[in-house]
VEXFI-770584 format. One record per residue (C-alpha): residue number from 1; residue in three letters; chain; x, y, z. Coordinates in nm, 2 decimals, always signed. Each point is the difference from the previous one (the first is absolute). Layout:
+--------+-------+--------+--------+--------+--------+
| drenti | marro | drenba |     xx |     yy |     zz |
+--------+-------+--------+--------+--------+--------+
|    NUM |   ALA |      A |      X |      Y |      Z |
...
+--------+-------+--------+--------+--------+--------+
This chain:
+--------+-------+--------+--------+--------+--------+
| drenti | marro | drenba |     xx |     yy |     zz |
+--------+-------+--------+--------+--------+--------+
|      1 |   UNK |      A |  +1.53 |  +0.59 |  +3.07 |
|      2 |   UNK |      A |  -0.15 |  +0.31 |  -0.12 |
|      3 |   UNK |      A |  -0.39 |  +0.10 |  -0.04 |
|      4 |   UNK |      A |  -0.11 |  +0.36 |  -0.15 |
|      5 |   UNK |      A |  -0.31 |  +0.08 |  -0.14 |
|      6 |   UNK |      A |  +0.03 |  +0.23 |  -0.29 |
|      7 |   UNK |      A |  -0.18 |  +0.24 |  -0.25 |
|      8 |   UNK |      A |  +0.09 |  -0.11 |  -0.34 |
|      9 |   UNK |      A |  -0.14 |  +0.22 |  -0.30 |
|     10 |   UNK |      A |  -0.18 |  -0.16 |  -0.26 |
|     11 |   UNK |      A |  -0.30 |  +0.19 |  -0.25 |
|     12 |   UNK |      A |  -0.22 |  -0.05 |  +0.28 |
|     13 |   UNK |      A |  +0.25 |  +0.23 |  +0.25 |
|     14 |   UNK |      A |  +0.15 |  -0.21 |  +0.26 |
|     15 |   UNK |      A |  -0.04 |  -0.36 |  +0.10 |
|     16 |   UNK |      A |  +0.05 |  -0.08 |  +0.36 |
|     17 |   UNK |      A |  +0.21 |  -0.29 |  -0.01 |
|     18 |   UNK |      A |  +0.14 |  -0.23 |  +0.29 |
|     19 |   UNK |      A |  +0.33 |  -0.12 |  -0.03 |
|     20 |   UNK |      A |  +0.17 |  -0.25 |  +0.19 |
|     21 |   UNK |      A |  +0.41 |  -0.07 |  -0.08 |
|     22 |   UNK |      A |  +0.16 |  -0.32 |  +0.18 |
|     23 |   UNK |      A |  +0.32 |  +0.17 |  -0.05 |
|     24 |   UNK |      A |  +0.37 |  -0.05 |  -0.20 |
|     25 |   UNK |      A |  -0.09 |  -0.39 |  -0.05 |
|     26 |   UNK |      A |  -0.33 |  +0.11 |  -0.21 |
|     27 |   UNK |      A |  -0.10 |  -0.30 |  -0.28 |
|     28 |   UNK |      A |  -0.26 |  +0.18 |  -0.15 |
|     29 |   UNK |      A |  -0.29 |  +0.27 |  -0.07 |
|     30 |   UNK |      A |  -0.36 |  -0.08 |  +0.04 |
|     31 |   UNK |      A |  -0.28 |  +0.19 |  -0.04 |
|     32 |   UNK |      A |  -0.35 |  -0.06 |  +0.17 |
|     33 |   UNK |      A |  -0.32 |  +0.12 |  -0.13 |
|     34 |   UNK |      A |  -0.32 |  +0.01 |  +0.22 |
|     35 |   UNK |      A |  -0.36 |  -0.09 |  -0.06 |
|     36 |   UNK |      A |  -0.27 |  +0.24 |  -0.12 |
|     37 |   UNK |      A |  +0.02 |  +0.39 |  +0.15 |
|     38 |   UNK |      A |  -0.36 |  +0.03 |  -0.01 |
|     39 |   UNK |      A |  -0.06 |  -0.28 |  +0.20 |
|     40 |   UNK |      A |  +0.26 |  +0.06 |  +0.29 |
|     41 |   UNK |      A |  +0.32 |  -0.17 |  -0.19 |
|     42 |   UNK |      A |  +0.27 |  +0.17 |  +0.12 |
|     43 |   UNK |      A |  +0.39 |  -0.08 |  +0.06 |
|     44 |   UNK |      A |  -0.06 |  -0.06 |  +0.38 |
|     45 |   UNK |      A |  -0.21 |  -0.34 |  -0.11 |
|     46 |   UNK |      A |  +0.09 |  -0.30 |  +0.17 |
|     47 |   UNK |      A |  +0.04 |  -0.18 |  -0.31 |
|     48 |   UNK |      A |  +0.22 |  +0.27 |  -0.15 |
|     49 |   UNK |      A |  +0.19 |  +0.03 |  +0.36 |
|     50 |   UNK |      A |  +0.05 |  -0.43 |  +0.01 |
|     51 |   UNK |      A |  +0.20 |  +0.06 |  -0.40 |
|     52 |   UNK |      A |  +0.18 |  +0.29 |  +0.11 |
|     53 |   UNK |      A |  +0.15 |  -0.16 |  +0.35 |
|     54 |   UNK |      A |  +0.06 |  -0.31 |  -0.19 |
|     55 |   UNK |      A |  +0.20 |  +0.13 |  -0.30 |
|     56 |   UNK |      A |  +0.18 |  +0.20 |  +0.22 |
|     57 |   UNK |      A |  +0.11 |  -0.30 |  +0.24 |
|     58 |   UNK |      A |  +0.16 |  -0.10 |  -0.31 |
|     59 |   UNK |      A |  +0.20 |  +0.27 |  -0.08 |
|     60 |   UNK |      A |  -0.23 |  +0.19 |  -0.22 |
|     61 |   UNK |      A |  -0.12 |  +0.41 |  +0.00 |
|     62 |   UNK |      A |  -0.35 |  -0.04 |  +0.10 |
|     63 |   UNK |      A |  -0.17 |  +0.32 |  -0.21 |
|     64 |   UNK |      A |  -0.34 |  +0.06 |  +0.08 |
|     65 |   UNK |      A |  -0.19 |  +0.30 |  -0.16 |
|     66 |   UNK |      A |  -0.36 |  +0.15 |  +0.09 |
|     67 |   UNK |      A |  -0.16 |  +0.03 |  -0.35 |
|     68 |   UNK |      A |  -0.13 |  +0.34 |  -0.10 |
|     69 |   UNK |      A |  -0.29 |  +0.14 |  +0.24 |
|     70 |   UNK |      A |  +0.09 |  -0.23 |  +0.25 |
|     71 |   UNK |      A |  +0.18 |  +0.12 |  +0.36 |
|     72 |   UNK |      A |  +0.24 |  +0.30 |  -0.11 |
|     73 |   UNK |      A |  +0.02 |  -0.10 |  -0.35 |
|     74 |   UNK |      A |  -0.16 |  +0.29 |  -0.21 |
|     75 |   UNK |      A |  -0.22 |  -0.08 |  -0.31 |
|     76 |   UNK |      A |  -0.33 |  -0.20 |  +0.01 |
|     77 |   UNK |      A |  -0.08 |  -0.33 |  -0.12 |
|     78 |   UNK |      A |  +0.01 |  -0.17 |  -0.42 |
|     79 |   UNK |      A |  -0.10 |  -0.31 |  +0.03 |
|     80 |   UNK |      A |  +0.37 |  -0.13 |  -0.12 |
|     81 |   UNK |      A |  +0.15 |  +0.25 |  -0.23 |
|     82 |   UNK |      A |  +0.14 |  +0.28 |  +0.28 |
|     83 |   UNK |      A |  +0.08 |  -0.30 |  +0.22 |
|     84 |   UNK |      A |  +0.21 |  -0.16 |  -0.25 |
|     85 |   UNK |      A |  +0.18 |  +0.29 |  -0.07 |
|     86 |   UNK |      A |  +0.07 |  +0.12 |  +0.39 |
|     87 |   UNK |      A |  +0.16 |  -0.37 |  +0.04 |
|     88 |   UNK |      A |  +0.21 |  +0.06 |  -0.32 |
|     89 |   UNK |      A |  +0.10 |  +0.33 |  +0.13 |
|     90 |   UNK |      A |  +0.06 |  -0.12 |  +0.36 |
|     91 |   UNK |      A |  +0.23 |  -0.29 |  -0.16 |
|     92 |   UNK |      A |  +0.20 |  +0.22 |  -0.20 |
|     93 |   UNK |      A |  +0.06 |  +0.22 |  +0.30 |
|     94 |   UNK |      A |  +0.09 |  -0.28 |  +0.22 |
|     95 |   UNK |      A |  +0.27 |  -0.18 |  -0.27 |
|     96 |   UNK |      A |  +0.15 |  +0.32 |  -0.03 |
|     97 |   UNK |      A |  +0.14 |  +0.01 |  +0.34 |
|     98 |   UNK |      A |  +0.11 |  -0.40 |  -0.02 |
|     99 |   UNK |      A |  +0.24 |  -0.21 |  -0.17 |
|    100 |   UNK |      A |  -0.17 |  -0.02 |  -0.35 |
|    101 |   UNK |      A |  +0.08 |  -0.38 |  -0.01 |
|    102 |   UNK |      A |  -0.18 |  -0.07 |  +0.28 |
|    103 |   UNK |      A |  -0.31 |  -0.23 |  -0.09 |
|    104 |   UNK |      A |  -0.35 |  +0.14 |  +0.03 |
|    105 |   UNK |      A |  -0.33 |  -0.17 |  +0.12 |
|    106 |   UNK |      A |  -0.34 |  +0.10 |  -0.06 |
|    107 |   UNK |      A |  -0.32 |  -0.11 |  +0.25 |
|    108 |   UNK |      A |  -0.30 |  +0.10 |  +0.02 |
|    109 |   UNK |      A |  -0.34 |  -0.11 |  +0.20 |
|    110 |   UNK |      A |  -0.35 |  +0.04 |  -0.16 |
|    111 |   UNK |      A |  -0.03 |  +0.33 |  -0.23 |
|    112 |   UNK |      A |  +0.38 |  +0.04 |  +0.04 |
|    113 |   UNK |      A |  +0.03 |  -0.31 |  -0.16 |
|    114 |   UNK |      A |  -0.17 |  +0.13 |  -0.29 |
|    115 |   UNK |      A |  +0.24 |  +0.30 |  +0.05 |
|    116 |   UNK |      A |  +0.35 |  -0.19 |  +0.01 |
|    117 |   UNK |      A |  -0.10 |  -0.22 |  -0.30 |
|    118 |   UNK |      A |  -0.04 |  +0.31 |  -0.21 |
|    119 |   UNK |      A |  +0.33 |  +0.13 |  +0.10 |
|    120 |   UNK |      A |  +0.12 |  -0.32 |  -0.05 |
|    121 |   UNK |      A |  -0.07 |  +0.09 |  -0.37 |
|    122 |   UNK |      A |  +0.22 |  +0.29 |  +0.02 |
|    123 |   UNK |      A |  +0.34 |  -0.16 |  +0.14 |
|    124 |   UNK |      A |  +0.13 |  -0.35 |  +0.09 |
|    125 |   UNK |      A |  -0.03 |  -0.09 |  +0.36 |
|    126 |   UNK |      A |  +0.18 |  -0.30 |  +0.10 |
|    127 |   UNK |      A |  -0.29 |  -0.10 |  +0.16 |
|    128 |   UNK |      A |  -0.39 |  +0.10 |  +0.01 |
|    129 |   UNK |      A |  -0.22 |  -0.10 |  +0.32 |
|    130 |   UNK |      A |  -0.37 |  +0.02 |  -0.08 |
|    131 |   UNK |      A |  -0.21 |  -0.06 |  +0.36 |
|    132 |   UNK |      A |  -0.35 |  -0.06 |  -0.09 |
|    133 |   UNK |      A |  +0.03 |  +0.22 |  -0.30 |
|    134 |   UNK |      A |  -0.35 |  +0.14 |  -0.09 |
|    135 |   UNK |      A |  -0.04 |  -0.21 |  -0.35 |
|    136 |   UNK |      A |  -0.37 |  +0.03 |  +0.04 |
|    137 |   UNK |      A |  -0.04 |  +0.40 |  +0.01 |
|    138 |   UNK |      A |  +0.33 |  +0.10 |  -0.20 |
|    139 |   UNK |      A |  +0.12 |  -0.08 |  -0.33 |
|    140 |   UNK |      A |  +0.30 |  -0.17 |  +0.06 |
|    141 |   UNK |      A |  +0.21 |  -0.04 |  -0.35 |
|    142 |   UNK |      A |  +0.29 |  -0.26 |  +0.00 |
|    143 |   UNK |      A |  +0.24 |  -0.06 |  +0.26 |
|    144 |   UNK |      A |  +0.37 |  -0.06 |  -0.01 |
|    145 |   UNK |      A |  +0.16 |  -0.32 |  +0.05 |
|    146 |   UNK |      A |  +0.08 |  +0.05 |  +0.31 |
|    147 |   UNK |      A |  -0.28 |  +0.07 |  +0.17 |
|    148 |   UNK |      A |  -0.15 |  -0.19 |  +0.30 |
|    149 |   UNK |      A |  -0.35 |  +0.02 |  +0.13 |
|    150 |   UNK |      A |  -0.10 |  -0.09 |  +0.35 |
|    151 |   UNK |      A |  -0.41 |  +0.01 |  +0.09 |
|    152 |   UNK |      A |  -0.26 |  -0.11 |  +0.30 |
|    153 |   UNK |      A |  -0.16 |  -0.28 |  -0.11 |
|    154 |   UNK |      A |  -0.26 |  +0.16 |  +0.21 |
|    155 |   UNK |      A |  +0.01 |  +0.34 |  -0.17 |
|    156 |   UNK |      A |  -0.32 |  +0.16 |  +0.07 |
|    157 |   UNK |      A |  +0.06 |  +0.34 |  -0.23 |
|    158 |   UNK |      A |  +0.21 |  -0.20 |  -0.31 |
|    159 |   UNK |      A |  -0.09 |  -0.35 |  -0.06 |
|    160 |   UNK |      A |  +0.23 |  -0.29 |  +0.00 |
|    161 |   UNK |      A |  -0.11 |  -0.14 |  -0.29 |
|    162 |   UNK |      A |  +0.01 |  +0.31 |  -0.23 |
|    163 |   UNK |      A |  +0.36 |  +0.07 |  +0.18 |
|    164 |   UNK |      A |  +0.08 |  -0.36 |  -0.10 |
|    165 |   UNK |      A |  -0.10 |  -0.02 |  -0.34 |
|    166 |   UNK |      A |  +0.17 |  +0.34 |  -0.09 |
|    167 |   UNK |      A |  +0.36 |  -0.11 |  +0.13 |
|    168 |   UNK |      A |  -0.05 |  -0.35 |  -0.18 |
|    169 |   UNK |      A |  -0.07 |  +0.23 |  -0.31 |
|    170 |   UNK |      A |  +0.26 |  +0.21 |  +0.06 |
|    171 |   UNK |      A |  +0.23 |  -0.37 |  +0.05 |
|    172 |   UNK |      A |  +0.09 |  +0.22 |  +0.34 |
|    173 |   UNK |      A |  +0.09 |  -0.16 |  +0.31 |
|    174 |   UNK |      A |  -0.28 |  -0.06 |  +0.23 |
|    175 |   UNK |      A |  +0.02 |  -0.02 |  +0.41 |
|    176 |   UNK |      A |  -0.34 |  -0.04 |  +0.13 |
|    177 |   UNK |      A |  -0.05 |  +0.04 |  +0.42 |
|    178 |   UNK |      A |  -0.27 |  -0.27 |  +0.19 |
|    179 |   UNK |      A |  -0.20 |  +0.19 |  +0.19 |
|    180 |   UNK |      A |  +0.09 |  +0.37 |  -0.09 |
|    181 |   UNK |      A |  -0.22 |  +0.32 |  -0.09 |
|    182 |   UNK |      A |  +0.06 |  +0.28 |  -0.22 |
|    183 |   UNK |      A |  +0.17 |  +0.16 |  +0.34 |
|    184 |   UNK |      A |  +0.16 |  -0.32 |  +0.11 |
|    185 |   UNK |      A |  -0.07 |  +0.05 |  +0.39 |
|    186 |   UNK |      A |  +0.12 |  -0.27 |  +0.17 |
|    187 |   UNK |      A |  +0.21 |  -0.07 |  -0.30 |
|    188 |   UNK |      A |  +0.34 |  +0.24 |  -0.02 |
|    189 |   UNK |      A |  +0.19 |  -0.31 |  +0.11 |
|    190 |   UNK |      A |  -0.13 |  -0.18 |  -0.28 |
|    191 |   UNK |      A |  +0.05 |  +0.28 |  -0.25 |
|    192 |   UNK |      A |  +0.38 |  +0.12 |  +0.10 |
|    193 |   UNK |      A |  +0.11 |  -0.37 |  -0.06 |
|    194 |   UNK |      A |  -0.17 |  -0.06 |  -0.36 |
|    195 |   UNK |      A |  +0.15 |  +0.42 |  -0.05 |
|    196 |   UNK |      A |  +0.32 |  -0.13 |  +0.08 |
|    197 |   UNK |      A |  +0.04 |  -0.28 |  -0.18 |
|    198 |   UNK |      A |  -0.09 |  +0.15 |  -0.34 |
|    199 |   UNK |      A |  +0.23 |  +0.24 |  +0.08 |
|    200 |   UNK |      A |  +0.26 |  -0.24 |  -0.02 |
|    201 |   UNK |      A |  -0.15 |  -0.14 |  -0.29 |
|    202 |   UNK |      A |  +0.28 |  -0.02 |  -0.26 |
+--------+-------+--------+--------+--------+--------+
């Protein structure tokens, strides 16, 4: 197993970016997008930490970037655009020192979400993980079939019910948590399992 943390350029300069490798047996690339850097999102969050350690129990390259102005990535904050385009820049690094073939995830928890869907646009993920995606502060456009979302029924910051009605909109699959916030304390247990099983999601 292998963990670096690099500098990979992008318009912004360079994104620091966590990456952890399970080694020759690799399955897969995913690629983990934190919550909102103006409100301490970061790629140390516990939510983003639970997707990374679980993806890469199965196999996968766990890649998980600080978004522009946040740690020692350089640039400051868009509200989406500059975010989308460090991922896609971070991605295209990445695949370029793997087997091309290998599949490619994308997940993302609250504003990185918002993020992932809108690189989503842009190439053809096998799968898409949206964590209590921010449907009520972000204009989310439409998702790709294969896309699941997974959200607190307790979410204190994005409420079920918009969350809800947007995936049955969307005709996206829908994994709602009892008893879980917006943070999901208490809940990573809960979270890893539903995570895993859409990942598996044919």
């Amino acid at each position: 197993m292998k963990r670096a943390r690099l500098r990979i350029p992008s318009s912004a300069g360079f994104i620091e970016t966590l990456v952890n490798d399970p080694g020759s047996e690799r399955r897969g690339l995913v690629f983990i997008a934190h919550p909102h850097p103006l409100h301490g999102g970061t790629l140390d969050n516990k939510v983003v930490q639970s997707i990374a350690q679980l993806c890469h129990e199965q196999g996968m390259v766990a890649v998980r970037p600080n978004f522009r102005g946040v740690g020692q990535s350089d640039g400051t904050y868009t509200g989406g655009d500059g975010e989308t385009d460090d991922m896609l820049c971070v991605i295209e690094f990445v695949r370029a020192h793997y087997d091309t073939t290998l599949p490619i995830l994308l997940a993302g928890f609250s504003f990185g979400g918002y993020v992932q869907h809108r690189v989503a646009q842009q190439l053809a993920p096998q799968r898409l993980l949206l964590i209590s995606p921010a449907v009520n502060l972000y204009d989310f456009g439409e998702l790709p079939a294969q896309t699941t979302i997974i959200h607190g029924e307790q979410d204190e910051i994005v409420p079920f019910d918009a969350a809800w009605k947007f995936a049955l909109a969307q005709r996206t699959e829908f994994r709602p948590i009892a008893g879980a916030g917006h943070f999901y304390h208490g809940k990573l247990g809960e979270l890893k399992l539903e995570a895993l099983a859409a990942c598996h999601r044919s």
